[in-house]
N, C-alpha and C positions, 0 to 999 in steps of 0.2 A: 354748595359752593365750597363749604371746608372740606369737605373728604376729595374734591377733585383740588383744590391751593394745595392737600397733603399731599395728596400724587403728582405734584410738579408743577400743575399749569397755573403759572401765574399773569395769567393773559384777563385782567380786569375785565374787558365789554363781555368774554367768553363764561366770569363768573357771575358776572347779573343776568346772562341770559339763561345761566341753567338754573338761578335763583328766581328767576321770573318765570321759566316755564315749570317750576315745582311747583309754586305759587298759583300758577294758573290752572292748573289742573286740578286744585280744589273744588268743590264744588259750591257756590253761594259767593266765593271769594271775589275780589274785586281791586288788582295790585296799580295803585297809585303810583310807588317808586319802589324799584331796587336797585340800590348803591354800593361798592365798595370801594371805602375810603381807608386812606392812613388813620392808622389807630391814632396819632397824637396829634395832628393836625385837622382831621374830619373833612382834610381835599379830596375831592376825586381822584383815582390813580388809576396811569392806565396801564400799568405793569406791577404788582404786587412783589415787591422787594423787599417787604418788611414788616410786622405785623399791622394787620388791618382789622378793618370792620367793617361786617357786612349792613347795613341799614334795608330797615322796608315798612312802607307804609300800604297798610290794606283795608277796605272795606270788607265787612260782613255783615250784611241786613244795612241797618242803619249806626252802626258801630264801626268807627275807626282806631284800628290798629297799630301800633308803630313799635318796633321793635330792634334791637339788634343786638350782631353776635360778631365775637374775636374770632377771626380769623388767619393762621398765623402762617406767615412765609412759609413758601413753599421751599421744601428744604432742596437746594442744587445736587442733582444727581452724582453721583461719584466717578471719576475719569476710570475708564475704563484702566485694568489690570494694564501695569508696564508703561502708559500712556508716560510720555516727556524723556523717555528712556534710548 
């Protein structure tokens, strides 16, 4: 989910789904929840516009997981050469 918010996409449902199917393709694992929320408030967002965090809660055997990590705006592509001109 950070290496694709690095490359632009800050489309929240689209960063828990590739965080949930990395998650799930462990083997043993067991994902409860993955969430990306605003880093300062810990809301749900459903557009990433500003640094976030990713949250996730997972079984393994009988052990629960919970985790999370910064994830930071994805930086706005640059206007193409001449663009406003």
């Amino acid at each position: 989910a950070a290496r694709a918010a690095a490359a632009g996409d800050a489309d929240a449902a689209a960063l828990e789904a590739e965080l949930a199917a990395a998650i799930a393709a462990e083997p043993g694992v067991t994902l409860e929840y993955a969430a990306i929320v605003d880093a300062k408030t810990l809301e749900r967002v459903t557009l990433l516009t500003r640094e976030g965090r990713a949250l996730v809660a997972a079984r393994v055997g009988s052990a629960r997981l919970i985790d999370n990590v910064t994830i930071a705006a994805p930086v706005a592509a640059p206007a193409p050469s001449g663009a406003g001109a």
